[in-house]
TIKOL-86837 format. One record per residue (C-alpha): x, y negated, z negated; residue in three letters. Coordinates in steps of 0.2 Angstrom, whole numbers, plus 2048, in hexadecimal, padded with zeros to 3 digits. Layout:
XYZAla/...
REM end
This chain:
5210549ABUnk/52F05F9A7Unk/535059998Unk/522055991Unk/522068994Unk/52F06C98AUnk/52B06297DUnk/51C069979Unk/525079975Unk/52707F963Unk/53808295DUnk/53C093957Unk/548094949Unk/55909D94BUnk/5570AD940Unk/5450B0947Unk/54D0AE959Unk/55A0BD958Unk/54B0C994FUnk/53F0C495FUnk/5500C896AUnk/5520D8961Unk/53F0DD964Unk/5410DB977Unk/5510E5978Unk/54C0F196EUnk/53B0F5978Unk/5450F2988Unk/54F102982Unk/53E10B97BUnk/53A10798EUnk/54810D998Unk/54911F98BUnk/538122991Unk/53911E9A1Unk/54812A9A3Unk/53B13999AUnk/5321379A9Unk/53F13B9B7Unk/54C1469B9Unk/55F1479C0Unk/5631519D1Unk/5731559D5Unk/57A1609E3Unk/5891629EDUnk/58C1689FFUnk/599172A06Unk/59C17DA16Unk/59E18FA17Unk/5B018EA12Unk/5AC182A03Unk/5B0172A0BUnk/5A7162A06Unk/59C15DA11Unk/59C146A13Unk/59013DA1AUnk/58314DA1AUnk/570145A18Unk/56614CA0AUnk/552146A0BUnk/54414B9FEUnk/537152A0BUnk/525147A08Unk/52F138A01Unk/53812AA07Unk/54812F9FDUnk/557132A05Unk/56B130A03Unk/57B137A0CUnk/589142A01Unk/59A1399FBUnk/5AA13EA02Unk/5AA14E9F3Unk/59A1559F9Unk/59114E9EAUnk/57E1469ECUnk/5721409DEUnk/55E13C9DCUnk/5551359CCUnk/54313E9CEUnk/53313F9C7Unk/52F1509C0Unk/52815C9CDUnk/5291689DAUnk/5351639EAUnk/53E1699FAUnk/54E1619FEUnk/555160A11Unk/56615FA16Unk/56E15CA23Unk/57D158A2EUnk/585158A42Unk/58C168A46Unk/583173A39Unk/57317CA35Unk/568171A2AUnk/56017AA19Unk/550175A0EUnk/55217B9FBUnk/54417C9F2Unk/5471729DFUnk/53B1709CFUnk/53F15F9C6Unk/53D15F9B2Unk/53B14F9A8Unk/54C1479A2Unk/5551599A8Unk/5621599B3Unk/5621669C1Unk/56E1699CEUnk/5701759DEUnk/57E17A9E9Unk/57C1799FDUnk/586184A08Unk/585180A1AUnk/58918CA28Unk/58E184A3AUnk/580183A47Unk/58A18DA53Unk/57A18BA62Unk/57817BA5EUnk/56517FA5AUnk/56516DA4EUnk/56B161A59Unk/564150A5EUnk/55B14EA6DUnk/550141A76Unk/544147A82Unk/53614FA78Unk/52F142A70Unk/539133A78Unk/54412FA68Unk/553139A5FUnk/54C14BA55Unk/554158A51Unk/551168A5EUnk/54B173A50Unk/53D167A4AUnk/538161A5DUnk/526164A5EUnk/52B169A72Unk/539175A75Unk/54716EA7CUnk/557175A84Unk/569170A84Unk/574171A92Unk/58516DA89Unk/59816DA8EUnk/59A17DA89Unk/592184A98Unk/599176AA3Unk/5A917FAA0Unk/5A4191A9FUnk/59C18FAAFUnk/5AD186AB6Unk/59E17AABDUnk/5A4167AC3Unk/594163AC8Unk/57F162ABFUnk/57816EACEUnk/58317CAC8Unk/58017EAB4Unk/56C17AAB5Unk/56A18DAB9Unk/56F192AA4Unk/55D18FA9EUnk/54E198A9DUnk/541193AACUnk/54D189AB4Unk/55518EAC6Unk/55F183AD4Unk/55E188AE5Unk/566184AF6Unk/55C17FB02Unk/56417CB12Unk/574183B1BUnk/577172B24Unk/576164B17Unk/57516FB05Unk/566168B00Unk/563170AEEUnk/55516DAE1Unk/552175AD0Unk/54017EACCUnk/53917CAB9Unk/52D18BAB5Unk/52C191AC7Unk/527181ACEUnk/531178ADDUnk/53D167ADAUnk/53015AADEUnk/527160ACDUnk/53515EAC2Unk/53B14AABCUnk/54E149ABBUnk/55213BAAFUnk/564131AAEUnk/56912BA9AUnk/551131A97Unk/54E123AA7Unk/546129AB4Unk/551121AC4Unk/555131ACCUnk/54B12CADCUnk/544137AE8Unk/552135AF4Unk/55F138AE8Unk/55614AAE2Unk/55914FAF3Unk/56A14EAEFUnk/57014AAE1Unk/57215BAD5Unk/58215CADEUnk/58814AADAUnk/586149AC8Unk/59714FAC1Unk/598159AB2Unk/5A614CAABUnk/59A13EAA9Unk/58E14BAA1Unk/58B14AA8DUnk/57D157A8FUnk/56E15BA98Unk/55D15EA90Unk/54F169A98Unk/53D167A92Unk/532176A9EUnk/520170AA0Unk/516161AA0Unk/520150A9CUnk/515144AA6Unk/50D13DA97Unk/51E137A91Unk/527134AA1Unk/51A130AAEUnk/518139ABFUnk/52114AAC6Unk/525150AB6Unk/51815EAB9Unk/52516EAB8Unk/52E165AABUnk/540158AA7Unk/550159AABUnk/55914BA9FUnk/56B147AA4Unk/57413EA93Unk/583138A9AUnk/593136A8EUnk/59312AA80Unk/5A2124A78Unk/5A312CA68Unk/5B612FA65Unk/5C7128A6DUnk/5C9136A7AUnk/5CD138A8CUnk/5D2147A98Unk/5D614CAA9Unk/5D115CAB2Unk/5D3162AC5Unk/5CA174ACBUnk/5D017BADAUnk/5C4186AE1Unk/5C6196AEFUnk/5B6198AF5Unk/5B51AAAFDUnk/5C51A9AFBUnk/5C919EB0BUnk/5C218EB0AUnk/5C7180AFCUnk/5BB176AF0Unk/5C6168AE5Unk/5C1160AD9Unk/5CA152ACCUnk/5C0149ABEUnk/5C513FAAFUnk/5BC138AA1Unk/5C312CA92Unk/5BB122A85Unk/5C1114A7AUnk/5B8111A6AUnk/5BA0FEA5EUnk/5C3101A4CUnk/5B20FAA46Unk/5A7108A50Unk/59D0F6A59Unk/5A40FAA6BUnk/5A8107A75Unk/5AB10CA86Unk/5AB11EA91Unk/5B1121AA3Unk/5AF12CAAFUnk/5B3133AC1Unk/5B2141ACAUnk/5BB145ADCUnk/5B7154AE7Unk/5BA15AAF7Unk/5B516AAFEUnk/5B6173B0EUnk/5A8178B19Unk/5A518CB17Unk/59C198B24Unk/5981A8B1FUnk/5941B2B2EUnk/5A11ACB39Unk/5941A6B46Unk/59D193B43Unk/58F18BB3CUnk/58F188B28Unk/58718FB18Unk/590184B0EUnk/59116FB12Unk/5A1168B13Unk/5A015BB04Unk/5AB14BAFDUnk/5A6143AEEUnk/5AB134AE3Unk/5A312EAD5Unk/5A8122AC8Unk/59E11CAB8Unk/59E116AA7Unk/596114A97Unk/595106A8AUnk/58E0FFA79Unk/5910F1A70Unk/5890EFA5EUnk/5870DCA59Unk/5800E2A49Unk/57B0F2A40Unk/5680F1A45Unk/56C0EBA55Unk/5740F4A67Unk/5760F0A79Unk/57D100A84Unk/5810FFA98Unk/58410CAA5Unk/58A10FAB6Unk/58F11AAC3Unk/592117AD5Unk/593127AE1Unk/597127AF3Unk/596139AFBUnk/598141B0CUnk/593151B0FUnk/58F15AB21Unk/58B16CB27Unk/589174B38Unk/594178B47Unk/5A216EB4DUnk/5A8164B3EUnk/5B715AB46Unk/5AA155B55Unk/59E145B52Unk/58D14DB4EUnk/584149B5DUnk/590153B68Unk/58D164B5CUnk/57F171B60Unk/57816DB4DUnk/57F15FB3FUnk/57715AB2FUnk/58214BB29Unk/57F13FB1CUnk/58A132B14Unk/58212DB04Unk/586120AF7Unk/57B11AAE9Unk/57E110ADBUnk/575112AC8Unk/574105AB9Unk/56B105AAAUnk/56C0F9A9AUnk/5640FBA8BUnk/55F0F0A7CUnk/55C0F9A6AUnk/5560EFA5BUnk/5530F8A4AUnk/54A0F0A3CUnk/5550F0A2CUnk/54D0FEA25Unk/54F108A32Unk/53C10CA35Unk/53C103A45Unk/543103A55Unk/53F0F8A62Unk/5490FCA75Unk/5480F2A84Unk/54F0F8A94Unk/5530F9AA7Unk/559105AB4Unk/55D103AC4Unk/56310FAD4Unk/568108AE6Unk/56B115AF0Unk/571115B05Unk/573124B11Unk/578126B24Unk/574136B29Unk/574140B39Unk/566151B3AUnk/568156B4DUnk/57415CB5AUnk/574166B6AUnk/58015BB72Unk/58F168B72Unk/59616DB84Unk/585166B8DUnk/581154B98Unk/584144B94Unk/572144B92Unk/574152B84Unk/57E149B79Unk/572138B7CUnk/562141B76Unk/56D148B67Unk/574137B61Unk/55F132B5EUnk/56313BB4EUnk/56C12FB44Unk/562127B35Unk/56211CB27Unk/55B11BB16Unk/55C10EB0AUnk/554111AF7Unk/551109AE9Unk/54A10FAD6Unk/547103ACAUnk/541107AB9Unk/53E0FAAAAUnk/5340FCA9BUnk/5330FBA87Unk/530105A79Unk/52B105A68Unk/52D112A59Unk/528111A48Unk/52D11DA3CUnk/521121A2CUnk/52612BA1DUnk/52413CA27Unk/519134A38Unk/52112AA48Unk/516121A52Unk/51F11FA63Unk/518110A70Unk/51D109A80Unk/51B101A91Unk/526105AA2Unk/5250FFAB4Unk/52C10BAC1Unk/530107AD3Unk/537111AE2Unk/539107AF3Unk/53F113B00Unk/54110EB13Unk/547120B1DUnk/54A11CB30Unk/550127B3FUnk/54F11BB4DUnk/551127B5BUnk/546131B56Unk/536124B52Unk/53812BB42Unk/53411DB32Unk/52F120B1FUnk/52B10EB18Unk/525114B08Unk/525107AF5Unk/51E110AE7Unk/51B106AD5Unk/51610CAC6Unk/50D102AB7Unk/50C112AA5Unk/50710DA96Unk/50911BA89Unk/50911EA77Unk/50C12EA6CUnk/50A132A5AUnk/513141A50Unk/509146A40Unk/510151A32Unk/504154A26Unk/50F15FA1EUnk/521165A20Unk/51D173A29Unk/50F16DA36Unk/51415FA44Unk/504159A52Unk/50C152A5FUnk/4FE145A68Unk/50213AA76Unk/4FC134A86Unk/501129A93Unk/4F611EAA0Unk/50111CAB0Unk/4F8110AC0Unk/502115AD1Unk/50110CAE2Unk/50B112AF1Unk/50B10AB02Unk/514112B0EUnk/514113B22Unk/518124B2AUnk/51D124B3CUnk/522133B46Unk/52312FB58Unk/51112BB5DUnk/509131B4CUnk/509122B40Unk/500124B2FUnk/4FE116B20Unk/4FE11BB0EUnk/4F4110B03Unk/4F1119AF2Unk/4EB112AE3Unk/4E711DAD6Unk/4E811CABFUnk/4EC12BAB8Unk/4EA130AA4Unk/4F613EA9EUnk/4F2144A8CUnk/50014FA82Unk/4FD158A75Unk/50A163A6DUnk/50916EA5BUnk/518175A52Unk/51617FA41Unk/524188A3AUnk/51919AA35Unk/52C19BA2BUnk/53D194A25Unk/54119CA35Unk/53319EA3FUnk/52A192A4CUnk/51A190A56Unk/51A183A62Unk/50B17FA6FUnk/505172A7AUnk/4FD16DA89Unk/50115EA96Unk/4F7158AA4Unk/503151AB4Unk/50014AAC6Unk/509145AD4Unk/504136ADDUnk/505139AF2Unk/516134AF7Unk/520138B07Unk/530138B01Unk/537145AF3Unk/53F156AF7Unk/53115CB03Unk/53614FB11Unk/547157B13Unk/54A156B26Unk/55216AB2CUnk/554172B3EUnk/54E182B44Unk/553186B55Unk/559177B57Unk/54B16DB56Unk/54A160B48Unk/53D163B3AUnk/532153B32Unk/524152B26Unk/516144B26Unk/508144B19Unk/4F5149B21Unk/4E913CB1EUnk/4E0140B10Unk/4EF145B03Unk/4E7146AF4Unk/4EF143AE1Unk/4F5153ADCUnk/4F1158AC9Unk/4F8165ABBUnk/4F316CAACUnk/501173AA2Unk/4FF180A93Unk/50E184A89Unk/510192A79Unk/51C198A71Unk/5281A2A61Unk/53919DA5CUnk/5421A8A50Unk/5541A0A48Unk/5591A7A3AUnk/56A1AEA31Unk/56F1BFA32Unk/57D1C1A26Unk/58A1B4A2FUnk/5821B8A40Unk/5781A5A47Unk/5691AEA52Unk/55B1A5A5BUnk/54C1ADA66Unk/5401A6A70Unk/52F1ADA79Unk/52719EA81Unk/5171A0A8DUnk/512192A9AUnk/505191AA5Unk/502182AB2Unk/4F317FABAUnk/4F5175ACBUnk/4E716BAD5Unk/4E8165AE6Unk/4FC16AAE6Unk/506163AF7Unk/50B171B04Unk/51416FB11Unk/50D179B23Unk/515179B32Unk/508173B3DUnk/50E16EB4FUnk/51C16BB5AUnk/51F158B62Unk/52C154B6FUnk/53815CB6AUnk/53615DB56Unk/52B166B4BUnk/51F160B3FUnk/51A164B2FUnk/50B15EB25Unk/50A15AB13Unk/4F7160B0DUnk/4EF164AFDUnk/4EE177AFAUnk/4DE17CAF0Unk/4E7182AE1Unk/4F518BADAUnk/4FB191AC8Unk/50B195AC1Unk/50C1A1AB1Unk/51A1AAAA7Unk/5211ACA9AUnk/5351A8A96Unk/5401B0A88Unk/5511AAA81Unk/55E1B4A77Unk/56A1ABA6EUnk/5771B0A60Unk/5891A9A5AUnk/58F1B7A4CUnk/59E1ACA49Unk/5A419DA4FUnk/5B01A6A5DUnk/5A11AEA65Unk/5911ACA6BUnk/5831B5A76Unk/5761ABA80Unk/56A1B4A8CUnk/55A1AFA95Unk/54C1B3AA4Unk/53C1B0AA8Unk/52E1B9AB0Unk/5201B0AB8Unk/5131B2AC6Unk/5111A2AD2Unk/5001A2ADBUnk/4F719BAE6Unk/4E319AAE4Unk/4DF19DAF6Unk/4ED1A4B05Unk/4F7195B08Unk/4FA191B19Unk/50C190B1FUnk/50A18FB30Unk/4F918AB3AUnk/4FB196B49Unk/4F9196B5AUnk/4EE19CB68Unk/4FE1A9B6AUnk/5011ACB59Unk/4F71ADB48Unk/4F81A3B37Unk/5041A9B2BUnk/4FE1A6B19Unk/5031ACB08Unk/4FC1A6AF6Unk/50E1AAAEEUnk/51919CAECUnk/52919EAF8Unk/53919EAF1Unk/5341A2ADDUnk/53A1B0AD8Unk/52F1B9ACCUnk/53F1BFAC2Unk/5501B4ABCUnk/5591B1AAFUnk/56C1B0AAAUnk/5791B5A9BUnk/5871AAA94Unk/5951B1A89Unk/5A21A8A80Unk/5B21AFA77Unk/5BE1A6A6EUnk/5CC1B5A6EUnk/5D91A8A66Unk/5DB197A5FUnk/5E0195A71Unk/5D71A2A7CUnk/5C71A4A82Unk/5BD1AEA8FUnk/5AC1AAA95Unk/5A11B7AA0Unk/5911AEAA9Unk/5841B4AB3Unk/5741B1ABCUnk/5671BCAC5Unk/55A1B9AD2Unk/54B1C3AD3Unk/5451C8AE3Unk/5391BBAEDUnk/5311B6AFCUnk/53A1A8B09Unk/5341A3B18Unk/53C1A4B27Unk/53819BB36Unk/53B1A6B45Unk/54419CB58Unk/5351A1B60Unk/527196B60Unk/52C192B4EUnk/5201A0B46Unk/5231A4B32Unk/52B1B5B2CUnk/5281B8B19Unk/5361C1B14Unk/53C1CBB02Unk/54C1C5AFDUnk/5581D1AF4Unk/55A1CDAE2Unk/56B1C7ADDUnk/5761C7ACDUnk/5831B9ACCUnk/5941BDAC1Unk/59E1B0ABCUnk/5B01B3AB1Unk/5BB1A6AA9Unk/5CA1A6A9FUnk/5D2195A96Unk/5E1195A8DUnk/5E2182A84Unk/5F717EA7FUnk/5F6172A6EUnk/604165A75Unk/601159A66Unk/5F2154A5BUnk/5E814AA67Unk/5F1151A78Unk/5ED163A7FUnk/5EF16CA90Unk/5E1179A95Unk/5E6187AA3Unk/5D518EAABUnk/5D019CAB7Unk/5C51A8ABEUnk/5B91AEAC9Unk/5A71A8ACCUnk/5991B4AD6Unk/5A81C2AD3Unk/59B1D0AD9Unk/5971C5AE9Unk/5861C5AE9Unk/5801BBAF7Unk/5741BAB06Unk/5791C7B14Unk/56D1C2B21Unk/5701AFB25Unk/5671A8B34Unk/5751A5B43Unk/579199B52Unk/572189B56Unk/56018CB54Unk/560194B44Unk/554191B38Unk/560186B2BUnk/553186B1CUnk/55319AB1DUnk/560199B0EUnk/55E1A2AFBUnk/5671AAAEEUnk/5771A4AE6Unk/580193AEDUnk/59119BAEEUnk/59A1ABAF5Unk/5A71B4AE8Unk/5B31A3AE3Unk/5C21A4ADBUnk/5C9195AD0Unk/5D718CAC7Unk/5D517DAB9Unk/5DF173AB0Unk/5DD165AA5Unk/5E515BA9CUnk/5E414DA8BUnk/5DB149A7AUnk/5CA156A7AUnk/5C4163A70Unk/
REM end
């Protein structure tokens, strides 16, 4: 068939041949001349504030899908079609900038972009507004950063000491016996907020008793803090908000070693020595970071009456981080970290604690994993991300005493106070995101389990409690144009918990089963270059559940404290309304941000705790549903960096915290009458902080902290018959000072020198409850007397 085909085909003579040839080149030529009358050239270069060429920065036409990166000279080029366009560019470390630009047919037209560093880090990427990387200053939610900067300012080695350097975020201490803390978002207490490890959510109910203090800041890349409803993105107890702990990634070939040696109140000793290195391939495919952080620090009593304020705590912890690349769409990451800590307060510390009037003892050790599967399509349009998470966690613990210097019998009634608690946290889930030409459709399924089993023996005490998880949620963000973004999303979450509650004779059985729907939707239009509205509202809930931060056991006059759950616990539901202006702009050479945010939560059938009744020998508390409460403020953030030396950050909040009806705190007796109150205890109406960093020298630099605590309301529970006292606190101002001089041994090899004083005006609680039946939870203001401390450390780091 072939050759009958081309048999049929005329010859065409030589001559005629070359002139057909000629035609079809010369109309190709026609062609290409007139097509090239239709576009036009853009060329640009980039360069930083001291005429450097910027390589690698990426230049996108906004509403199209063209894009590029600059060569190693700064130098970029387009071929347009004639028109009307705005260029973005951008690069890490420095403030991105959109230039306006007219395209003419068959012109060339080139423009000159200076960047100036982004001193506040205003433009970097983070992850838990909308689930996926975005830069800060285009997240439709507002997101703060919790960077190593103030991990050093601060002299802080572990999470529960910097979380107070944002706005609406506080960490309190809890207990004088065990130094239980937990971190309020907006006003609202730790069972509120989700803490998420590497955005997974495994920190489990156990492990927020505790763990602020067992994160160390070496294993810490940054935190990210997003106030107000998440629940429609990370599922349940994210009403007040998320605290998202990005551990380090390898990025470079670094490592370091650094000790603090701490004087609390000048007498008592708090050592600390961490390391962290990372190894990265030649090829960039694989890399791995390590981790580990040892402290020891000695118990300290601050009124001399021998019982503690401050828990005698060891701590190790060891982790790591890889990734390995098989190809360049495709990426597997792991993480660990194992952590063992002891920590134990009271009387009597070199006594085992069933012969001591009061011991609160825990040994702890917990183990997290997470892996990670990410697949891009070759485009780069799609990622698809598979994952699990996992966190095993053990404790022995001892809340008792009255043993010391009594019978035999004593010391065998006291030693019903040893416990065991074994948890687990499992999270597994997928995700999928889509990116448009200025859209991104976000997609994705995750199961959630927490198996606890809490058990005093001696006490009849048992919290057999499993709790799964089933969301389904999905999440558009549309940008009609380049100055509007609607954030819309919701996610669907079906919970059961099953759970026995035994407390000597009192046994209760939690069977709840319950689907929640929890819409998000989320606005942000940028009035101007450098002006930005955001708003939003989130509905929450928290499913009834026994164990989180309200079923910390304490002791007040020597009795021992429990919480069950009543009856008829009922879902507890939020409605979160956010608003807000953010001004960054450019003052000459001076980087300055503001920020006036507005939040308002509206709480339905929120969990109380009441002191109800006393039961041989130990008092009971009940968890009920209030009949309503709100929280409203408003929190504000200065921010400016006029060189790259200095820079200024300040925040506060003022908020009211209301209940809808008087709350009861305790029930009362024939003797003695309720007490009630419908303002939250322990939530200050005022606090805020300041952070100031100078770089006097290449090698100098002085940093001046500071915290301050408005006055509030704690409760304190009086010897007698256990009746409530609402008390005003004083307010407190926390000043911390720090200087760091860094000796340049060799490129990749420096030595840092560190001191300074932290809580230097020694503002801290004067009116500690004393002895053996003291109220332990009776406890406020700042963690720390006046400290004193010394650093050094040592390797490749910048």
């Amino acid at each position: 068939m072939k050759l009958f085909f081309l048999s049929r085909i005329k010859p065409v003579p030589f001559p005629a041949l070359l002139k057909h040839l000629f035609l079809v080149g010369l109309l190709n030529l026609l062609s290409g001349h007139l097509h090239a009358q239709d576009t036009g050239i853009l060329t640009g270069k980039v360069t930083s504030t001291d005429s450097l060429p910027l390589d690698k920065a990426s230049v996108t036409i906004e509403r199209t899908d063209l894009g590029t990166t600059t060569a190693a000279d700064g130098k970029f080029e387009f071929h347009l079609p004639p028109g009307e366009y705005r260029a973005w560019i951008r690069i890490v470390g420095y403030q991105p900038h959109r230039k306006s630009i007219v395209i003419s047919s068959g012109k060339v037209t080139h423009i000159d972009v200076i960047l100036q560093e982004d001193r506040l880090n205003l433009n970097e990427v983070v992850v838990s507004a909308t689930r996926y990387g975005v830069d800060r200053r285009e997240a439709p939610v507002i997101v703060n950063v919790i960077s190593p900067k103030i991990f050093n300012a601060t002299q802080s080695v572990a999470m529960s000491e910097t979380l107070n350097y944002q706005p609406g975020v506080r960490v309190e201490t809890n207990c004088q016996n065990c130094g239980f803390t937990q971190v309020r978002l907006n006003g609202l207490g730790g069972a509120y907020s989700q803490i998420l490890i590497n955005s997974r959510p495994v920190f489990s109910a156990l492990s927020s008793v505790y763990g602020l203090d067992q994160i160390p800041t070496s294993m810490v890349d940054r935190i990210e803090v997003v106030r107000s409803g998440g629940s429609a993105l990370f599922g349940s107890n994210a009403i007040a908000g998320t605290i998202n702990v990005i551990t380090k990634d390898p990025v470079e070939n670094t490592w370091q070693i650094g000790s603090t040696n701490a004087l609390v109140d000048g007498s008592k000793w708090d050592n600390t020595v961490d390391f962290n290195a990372s190894i990265i391939s030649e090829d960039l495919a694989t890399g791995v970071t390590f981790y580990g952080m040892n402290r020891n620090r000695q118990a300290f009593d601050a009124n001399g009456d021998g019982f503690t304020e401050m828990t005698k705590l060891k701590n190790t912890t060891f982790g790591g981080k890889a990734f390995y690349m098989p190809s360049d769409v495709n990426r597997i990451t792991l993480d660990f970290s194992v952590i063992n800590e002891f920590r134990r307060g009271g009387d009597r510390l070199d006594l085992a604690p069933h012969f001591t009037d009061i011991t609160e003892q825990l040994d702890y050790s917990t183990f997290l994993g997470g892996l990670t599967f990410d697949h891009y399509s070759t485009d780069y349009r799609n990622k698809f991300s598979v994952y699990t998470s996992a966190q095993k966690g053990k404790r022995n613990s001892f809340y008792g005493g009255l043993g010391g210097n009594r019978t035999p019998a004593d010391s065998l009634l006291a030693s019903n106070a040893y416990g065991h608690t074994d948890d687990l946290a499992w999270v597994g889930g997928l995700q999928f995101t889509h990116n448009f030409a200025n859209d991104v459709l976000t997609a994705g399924a995750e199961h959630q389990l927490n198996d606890t089993q809490d058990e005093i023996a001696g006490y009849a005490r048992l919290v057999d409690q499993t709790s799964n998880s089933t969301g389904l949620y999905a999440q558009y963000e549309w940008k009609p144009v380049s100055a509007f973004t609607a954030l819309v999303g919701a996610r669907y979450d079906y919970v059961t918990i099953n759970g026995r509650y035994t407390l000597r004779d009192i046994n209760r059985i939690g069977d709840v089963r319950t689907g929640v729907l929890s819409p998000r939707l989320t606005l942000l239009y940028n009035i101007t270059d450098d002006l930005q509205f955001r708003g939003g509202y989130a509905r929450g809930f928290r499913a009834p559940q026994a164990f989180n931060e309200d079923m910390h056991v304490s002791s007040v006059g020597g009795q021992q404290v429990f919480v069950l759950i009543s009856d008829n616990l009922k879902t507890e539901y939020s409605n979160a309304y956010t608003a807000s202006l953010n001004l960054m702009k450019n003052v000459g050479n001076t980087q300055f941000s503001a920020l006036v945010e507005g939040f308002y939560t509206d709480l339905r059938n929120p969990f109380t705790n009441v002191l109800s009744t006393e039961l041989a020998g130990v008092l009971l508390e009940e968890m009920r549903n209030g009949a309503g409460a709100y929280v409203t403020g408003t929190n504000i953030e200065l921010s400016m960096a006029p060189s790259a030396r200095y820079s200024l950050q300040a925040g506060g909040t003022v908020q009211r915290s209301r209940y809808r009806e008087a709350q009861v705190l305790f029930d009362g007796t024939a003797e003695l009458p309720a007490v009630t109150t419908d303002e939250f205890v322990k939530s200050p109406n005022v606090y805020g902080y300041i952070s100031s960093n100078w770089k006097a020298t290449e090698q100098l630099s002085v940093d001046v902290t500071g915290t301050y605590t408005g006055s509030m309301i704690a409760p304190h529970v009086v010897n007698d018959n256990a009746f409530i006292l609402l008390k005003n606190t004083p307010e407190f101002f926390e000043l911390n000072m720090r200087l760091g001089y860094v000796f340049k041994i060799k490129t990749d090899f420096s030595i840092e020198l560190s001191g300074g004083v932290q809580n230097l005006l020694n503002s801290y609680q004067k009116d500690f409850d004393m002895g053996p039946a003291r109220d332990s939870d009776y406890i406020y203001g700042p963690a720390r007397p006046r400290t004193y401390f010394l650093g050094l450390k040592i390797g490749h780091f910048h």
